[in-house]
Phi, psi and omega in degrees: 000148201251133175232307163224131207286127161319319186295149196256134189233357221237081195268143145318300225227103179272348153265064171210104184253149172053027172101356199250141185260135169282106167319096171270121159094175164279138194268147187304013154262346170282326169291307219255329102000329174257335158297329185278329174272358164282309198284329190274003178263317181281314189306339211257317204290312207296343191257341183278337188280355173261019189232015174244000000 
């Protein structure tokens, strides 16, 4: 049975494993790229339903 680890398993600082800082999430260039193709997508529906 395992009770306590030699090991420091517990970092100050989680997101950062092995000295390297950890990528969490989507990055804000993926966000501001799905607003944009969202807006220019809505902006493409709104001029064809006004032109029929």
């Amino acid at each position: 049975m395992k009770t306590m680890s030699s090991t420091n398993d517990l970092s100050v600082f989680p997101g950062q494993i092995d000295g390297v800082g950890a990528k969490t999430g989507p990055s804000f260039a993926a966000a501001l790229c799905g607003f944009v193709s969202t807006t220019v997508a809505t902006t493409m529906l709104m001029f064809l339903l006004s032109s029929v």
